[in-house]
N, C-alpha and C positions, 0 to 999 in steps of 0.2 A: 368360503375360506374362513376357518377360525385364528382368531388373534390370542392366543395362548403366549408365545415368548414374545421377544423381542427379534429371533428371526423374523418372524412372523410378519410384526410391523414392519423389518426395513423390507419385506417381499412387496408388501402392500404401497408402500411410498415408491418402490419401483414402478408399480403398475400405476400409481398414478401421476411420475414422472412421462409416462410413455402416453399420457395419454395428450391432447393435441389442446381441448376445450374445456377453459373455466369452468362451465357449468358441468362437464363431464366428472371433470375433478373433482366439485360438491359431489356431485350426486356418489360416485364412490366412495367417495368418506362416508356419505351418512350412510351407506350400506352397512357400518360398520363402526358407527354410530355410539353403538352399545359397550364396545371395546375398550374397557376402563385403561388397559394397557395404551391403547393406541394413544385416548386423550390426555392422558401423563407423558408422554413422549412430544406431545405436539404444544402443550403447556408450559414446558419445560424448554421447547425451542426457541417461543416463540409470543414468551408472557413479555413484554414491554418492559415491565420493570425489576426483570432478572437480569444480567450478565455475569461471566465466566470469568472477565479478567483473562485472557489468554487469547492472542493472537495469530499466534503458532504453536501448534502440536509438535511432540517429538516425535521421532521415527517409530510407526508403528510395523509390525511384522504378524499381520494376523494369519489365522489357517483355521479351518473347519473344523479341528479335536477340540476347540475350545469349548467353552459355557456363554449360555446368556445373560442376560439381566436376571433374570428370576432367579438362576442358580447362583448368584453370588450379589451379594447387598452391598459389595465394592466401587462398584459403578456409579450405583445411585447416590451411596455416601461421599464419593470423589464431588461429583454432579454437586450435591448441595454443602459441599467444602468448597468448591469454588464461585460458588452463588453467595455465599454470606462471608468468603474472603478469608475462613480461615486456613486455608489452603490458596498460596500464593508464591509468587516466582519459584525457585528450581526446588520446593518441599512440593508444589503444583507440578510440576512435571516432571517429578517423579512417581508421584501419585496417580498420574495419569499412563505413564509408561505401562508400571505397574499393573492397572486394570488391561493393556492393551493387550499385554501377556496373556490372559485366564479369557479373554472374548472369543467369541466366534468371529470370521470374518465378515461375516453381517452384521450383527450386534458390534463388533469395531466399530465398523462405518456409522453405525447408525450413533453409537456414544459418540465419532468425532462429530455430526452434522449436530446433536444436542451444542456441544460445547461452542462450535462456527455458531450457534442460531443460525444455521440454512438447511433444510432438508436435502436440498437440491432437486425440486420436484414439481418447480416450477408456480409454486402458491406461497400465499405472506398470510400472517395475520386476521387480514380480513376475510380470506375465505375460511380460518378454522371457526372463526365467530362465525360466519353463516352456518357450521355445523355442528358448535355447540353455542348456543346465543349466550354472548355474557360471558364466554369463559375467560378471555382474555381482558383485562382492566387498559384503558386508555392511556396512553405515557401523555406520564405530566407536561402542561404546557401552559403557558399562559398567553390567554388573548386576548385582543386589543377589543375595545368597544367603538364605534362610532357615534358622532356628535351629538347624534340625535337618544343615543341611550346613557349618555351620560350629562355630568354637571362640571363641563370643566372649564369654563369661564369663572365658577365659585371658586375655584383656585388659580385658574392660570392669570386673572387677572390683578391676581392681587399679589400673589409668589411669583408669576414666569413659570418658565418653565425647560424644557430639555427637549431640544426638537431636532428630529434623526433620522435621513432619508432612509425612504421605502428599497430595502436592497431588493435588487430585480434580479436574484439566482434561486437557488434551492437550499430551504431551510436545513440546519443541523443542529443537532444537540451532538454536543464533544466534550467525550469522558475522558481524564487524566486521572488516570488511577493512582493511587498511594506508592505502587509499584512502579510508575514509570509507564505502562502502558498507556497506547490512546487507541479510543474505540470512537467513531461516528454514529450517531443513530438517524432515520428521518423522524418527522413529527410524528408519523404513528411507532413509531420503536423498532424498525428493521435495521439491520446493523450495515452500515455502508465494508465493502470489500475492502480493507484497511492495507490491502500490499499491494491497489492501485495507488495508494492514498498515500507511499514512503514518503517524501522529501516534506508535506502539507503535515504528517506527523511529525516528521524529525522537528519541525518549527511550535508546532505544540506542544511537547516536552521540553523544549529549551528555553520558552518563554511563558506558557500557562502552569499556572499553581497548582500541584499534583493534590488529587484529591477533591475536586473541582468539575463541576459540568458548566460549559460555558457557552451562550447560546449566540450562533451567528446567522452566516449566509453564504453557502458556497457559491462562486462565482469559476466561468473557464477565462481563461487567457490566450489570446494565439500570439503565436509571434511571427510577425510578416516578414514579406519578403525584405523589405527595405529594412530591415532589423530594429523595428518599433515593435511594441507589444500594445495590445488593446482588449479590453474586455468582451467576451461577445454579448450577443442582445440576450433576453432572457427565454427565448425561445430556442435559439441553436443553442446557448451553454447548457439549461437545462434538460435541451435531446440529448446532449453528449454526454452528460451525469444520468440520465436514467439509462442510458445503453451502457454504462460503466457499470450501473448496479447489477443489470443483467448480464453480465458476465463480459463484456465489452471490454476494450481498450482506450484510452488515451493518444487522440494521433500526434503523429508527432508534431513539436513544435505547439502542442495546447497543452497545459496544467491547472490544476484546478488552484485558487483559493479562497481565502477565508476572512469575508469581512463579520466582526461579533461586537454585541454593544453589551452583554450580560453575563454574570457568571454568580453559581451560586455553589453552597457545598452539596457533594455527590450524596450526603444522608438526607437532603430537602427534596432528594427525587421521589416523591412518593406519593400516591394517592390523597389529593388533598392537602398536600405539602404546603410549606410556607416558610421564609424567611424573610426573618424583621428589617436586616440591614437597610438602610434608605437607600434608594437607587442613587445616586448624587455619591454615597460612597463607595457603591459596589464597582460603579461606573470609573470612579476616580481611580480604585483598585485595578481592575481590567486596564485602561492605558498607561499605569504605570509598569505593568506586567511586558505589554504589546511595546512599548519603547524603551525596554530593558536591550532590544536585538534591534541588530542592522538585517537588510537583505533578506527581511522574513516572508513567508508566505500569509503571513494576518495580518493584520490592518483593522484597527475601531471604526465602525462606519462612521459618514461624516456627521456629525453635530454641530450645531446651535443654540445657544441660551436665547431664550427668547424671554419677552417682558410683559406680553400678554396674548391675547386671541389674535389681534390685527397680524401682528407679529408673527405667529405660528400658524395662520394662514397665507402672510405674504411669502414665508418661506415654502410652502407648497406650492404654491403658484409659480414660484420662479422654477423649481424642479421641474413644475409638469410643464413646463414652457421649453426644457432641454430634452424631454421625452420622459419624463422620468414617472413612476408610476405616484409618487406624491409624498409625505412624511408622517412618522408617527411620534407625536406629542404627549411627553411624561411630565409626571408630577413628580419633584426632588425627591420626595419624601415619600415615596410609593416603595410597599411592600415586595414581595414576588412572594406570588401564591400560586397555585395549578386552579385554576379557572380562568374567568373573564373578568378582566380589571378594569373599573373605572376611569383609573390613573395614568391610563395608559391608551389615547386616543389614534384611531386613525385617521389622517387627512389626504383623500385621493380626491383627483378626478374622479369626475361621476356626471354622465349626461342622458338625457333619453331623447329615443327615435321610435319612431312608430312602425312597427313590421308587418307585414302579412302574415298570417295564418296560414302554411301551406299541406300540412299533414300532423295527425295524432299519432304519438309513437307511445307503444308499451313500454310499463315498468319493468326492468329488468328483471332477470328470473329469479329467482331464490327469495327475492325481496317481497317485501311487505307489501306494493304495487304491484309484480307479478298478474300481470294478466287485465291492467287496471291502465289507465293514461296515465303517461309516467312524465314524458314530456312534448314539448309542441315545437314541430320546425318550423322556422317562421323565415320570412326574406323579403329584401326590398322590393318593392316595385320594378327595377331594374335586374334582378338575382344576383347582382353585384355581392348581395350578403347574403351569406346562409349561414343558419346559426340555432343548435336546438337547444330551447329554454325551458328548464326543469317547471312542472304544475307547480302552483305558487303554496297549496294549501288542499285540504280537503273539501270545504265548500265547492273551489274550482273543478276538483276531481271530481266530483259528484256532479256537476252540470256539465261535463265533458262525460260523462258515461250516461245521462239520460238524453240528450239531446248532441251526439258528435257532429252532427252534419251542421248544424246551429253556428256551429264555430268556424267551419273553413271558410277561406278567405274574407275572414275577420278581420280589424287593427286591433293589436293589442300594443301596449305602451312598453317599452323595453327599457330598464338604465342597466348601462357599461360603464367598464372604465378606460376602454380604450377598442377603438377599430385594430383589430389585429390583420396583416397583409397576408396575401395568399401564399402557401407552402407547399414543401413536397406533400406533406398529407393532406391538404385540401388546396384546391384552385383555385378557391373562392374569396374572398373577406371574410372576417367571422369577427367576432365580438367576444371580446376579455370579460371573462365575470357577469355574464348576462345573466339578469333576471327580472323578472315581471314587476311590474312597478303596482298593479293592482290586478284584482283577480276576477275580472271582468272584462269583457273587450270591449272598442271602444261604438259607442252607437251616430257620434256623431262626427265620424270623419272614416271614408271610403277606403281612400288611396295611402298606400304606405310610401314613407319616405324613399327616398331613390340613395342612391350610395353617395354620390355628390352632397345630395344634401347630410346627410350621417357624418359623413367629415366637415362640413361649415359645422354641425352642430357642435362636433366635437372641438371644433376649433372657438366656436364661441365660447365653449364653456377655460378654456386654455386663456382665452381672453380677458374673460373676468376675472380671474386669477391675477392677472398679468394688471389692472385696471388695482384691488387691492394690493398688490405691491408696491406699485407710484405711487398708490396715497398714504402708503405707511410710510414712503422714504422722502415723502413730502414733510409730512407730518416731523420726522425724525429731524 
C-alpha cells in the first residue's frame, strides 16, 4: 500500500484499528515506516506538547467529491492555527467547518481524530515512538527524588518545610485555556475523554485561573447505599479511570475528582521548562483559587508545615499507619522545572522480603531487551506471592543470559512499598513497586519468605514509622 494522500493514511489507521495485537500494530506501522505523510499525521496527533484548544467539533457533513490534505494547505494551516492558538473559540470553528466542507470523507475523519489527539486505533504515543524513536518529546513533568538522592535535611532542617500526602489516584495535568476550555492530559500526554469528565470540568473553569496547567490527582467516588460517599482504593478508582479512557463509562453513583497541590502558566509547559515562582506562593495561589467555590469537585490535597526531618517523617508514618502510600516533602522555595527536583522529596513506605526465583521471562518485543531477560517471577515459599520484578541492570542481564539455570530457585532480595491483595486479574498477592534491592542473588539464605512473614515485615516496617512519630510528639 502506498501512502500518497491523506486518504491513504486514514485507510491504513483503519487496518490498524482492526487489527487485535500491540505488536501487530508496530509491526504495520513500520511497514510504512518510510511514509513521511503518515509520520506528520501521527506527530501531529500525538506530540505531548501540542494541543488544539477545542473540545468539540462542529457539525461536519463530509462526502467523497471532496479533496485531501495534499490538495488544499487549509487543513494543515487550521491544524497549526489551532496549536499556536491563533485560531480560537467561534474564528476556530469556523475555520474548522470550513476545511470540513473541501475534505473527503476520510481525510474529514482523519483532520477530526488530529484535532481529538485520538486516532481511534487503539495505540498512544508510545507505540508511535517504538516506530519512529524519539519522534515524540516527553510531556513536561516534574519528579520527586528520594532521600537518598538528595540533601534535604540542608534545608528541611533549618527552613521546614511543606509536607503533602502521597494521593493514591491517577495523575493529571489540567489545562484551562485562555478561552475557557479544559483539557486533561496523563503523565505521558494523552488527552483524557473530557465529555466524560462535564461536571469535574464545569468546577475547573469556575474556580482555576484560565491560562493555567495545574497539577493534581484524579480520584473515583462511589456513593453507597446508605447515602455516604467514600473514595475508592487506588486500585478500583484507578481500573475505572483507565476503562473511562478507553472508551468506558462512569457507573452510576461513582464520579471522578480532583485533588492538586500545583499550578503553573500554560507557556512553562515546555521542554525543559521552568518557573521561578516559589512553591510556598504558587501553593498559596492554588487554595485561594480552590476556596473561592462551595460544593466543588477539587480539593488541595492535605498539607502540613513541618519544622524539620523528624517532622516530615512522623507525618509519613502516621499516613502509612492508615494505609496510606506515604508523603512528599517540598522545600518553600523550590522552583518548578520539567525534570527531577531536589526540593521535592518522597517519603513512602518501603521494605524487603526475600523471594524465590521461579522463571526468566523475556523482554518484551520491539524493545531494546527483545529476546534478552527482561524480567524474573519470583514468589514466596508458600505461592501466596507471585510477582514479576524487572532485571535490575545490565551486568544482571548479562549473568542471566550466560548461566539462566544458575538462577532458578534462587533468593533474590525484593523492596516494596506495599503487599497488594488478590484481584479479579490475579488470585494471588502481588507486590507494589517491586524491585530488586541488588543484582545478585542471595548465596547465603535458601528459603524465601512465606506470605505471613511479607506482611509482619511490612507491618514492621509501618511500626517504625509509628515508633518515630511518638518520639516527635514526645519530643514536641
Amino acid at each position: 500500500m502506498n501512502i500518497t494522500t491523506t486518504d491513504d493514511v486514514f485507510d491504513l489507521i483503519e487496518q490498524v484499528a482492526a487489527l487485535p495485537g500491540k505488536n501487530d500494530k508496530i509491526a504495520l506501522l513500520k511497514e510504512h515506516a518510510g511514509a513521511n505523510l503518515l509520520r506528520a499525521v501521527l506527530e501531529a496527533t500525538y506530540n505531548p506538547l501540542i494541543s488544539y484548544g477545542v473540545r468539540v467539533l462542529p457539525p461536519s457533513h463530509l462526502d467523497n467529491d471532496g479533496v485531501t490534505f495534499n490538495e488544499t494547505g487549509d487543513a494543515w494551516a487550521v491544524i497549526d492555527g489551532l496549536a499556536n492558538r491563533t485560531l480560537t473559540g467561534a474564528a476556530a470553528q469556523a475555520a474548522i467547518t470550513q476545511v470540513f466542507g473541501k475534505l473527503t470523507a476520510k481525510s474529514g475523519q482523519l483532520f477530526k481524530r488530529i484535532i481529538l489527539k485520538d486516532m481511534r486505533a487503539g495505540f498512544s504515543e508510545e507505540t508511535v515512538n517504538k516506530v519512529w524513536p524519539k519522534l515524540l518529546p516527553d510531556f513536561p513533568y516534574m519528579r520527586c527524588s528520594l532521600p537518598k538522592d538528595s540533601k534535604m535535611t540542608d534545608w528541611l532542617d533549618i527552613e521546614g518545610g511543606i509536607s503533602q500526602e502521597k494521593a493514591d489516584g491517577m495523575y493529571a495535568n489540567i489545562d484551562h485555556e485562555e478561552t475557557g476550555e479544559v483539557f486533561m492530559y496523563s503523565r505521558a500526554g494523552s488527552m483524557f475523554p473530557m465529555d466524560k469528565f462535564n461536571a469535574l470540568a464545569a468546577s475547573i473553569a469556575n474556580l482555576l485561573l484560565p491560562g493555567t496547567q495545574t497539577h493534581g490527582e484524579l480520584l473515583v467516588m462511589r456513593e453507597r447505599g446508605d447515602g455516604t460517599v467514600g473514595v475508592l482504593s487506588r486500585e478500583t478508582g484507578n481500573g475505572i479511570l483507565t476503562s473511562v479512557l478507553k472508551g468506558g463509562d462512569f457507573e452510576n453513583g461513582d464520579y471522578p475528582v480532583l485533588m492538586v497541590w500545583d499550578q503553573i502558566p500554560r507557556n512553562a509547559v515546555v521542554s525543559k521548562g521552568k518557573y521561578d515562582v516559589p512553591y510556598r506562593a504558587r501553593l498559596a495561589s492554588l487554595i485561594s483559587q480552590v476556596k473561592a467555590g462551595t460544593g466543588s469537585f477539587i480539593t488541595v490535597i492535605p498539607t502540613r508545615i513541618v519544622k524539620n526531618t523528624a517532622e516530615a517523617y512522623a507525618h509519613a508514618g502516621e499516613l502509612m499507619l492508615v494505609g496510606k502510600e506515604g508523603t512528599i516533602v517540598k522545600r518553600k522555595s523550590a522552583i518548578w522545572k520539567d525534570g527531577t527536583s531536589k526540593e521535592q522529596i518522597k517519603l513512602k513506605l518501603e521494605f524487603e522480603a526475600d523471594l524465590q526465583i521461579v522463571k526468566i521471562l523475556p523482554g518484551e518485543d520491539n524493545t531494546k531487551n527483545e529476546g534478552r531477560p527482561g524480567r524474573l517471577a519470583c514468589a514466596t515459599s508458600c505461592g501466596g506471592i507471585a510477582v514479576n520484578v524487572a532485571v535490575k541492570n545490565e551486568a544482571m542481564r548479562a549473568a542471566l543470559e550466560k548461566d539462566p539455570q544458575a538462577w532458578l530457585g534462587k533468593i533474590m532480595p525484593v523492596t516494596a512499598n506495599m503487599v497488594m491483595t488478590p484481584s479479579q486479574s490475579n488470585p494471588l498477592h502481588s507486590l507494589f513497586l517491586p524491585r530488586f534491592s541488588q543484582d545478585t542473588y542471595r548465596i547465603d539464605k535458601t528459603d524465601a519468605d512465606t506470605l505471613e512473614r511479607v506482611f509482619a515485615i511490612q507491618e514492621a516496617a509501618k511500626l517504625g514509622q509509628k515508633l518515630l512519630a511518638d518520639a516527635v510528639k514526645v519530643a514536641a
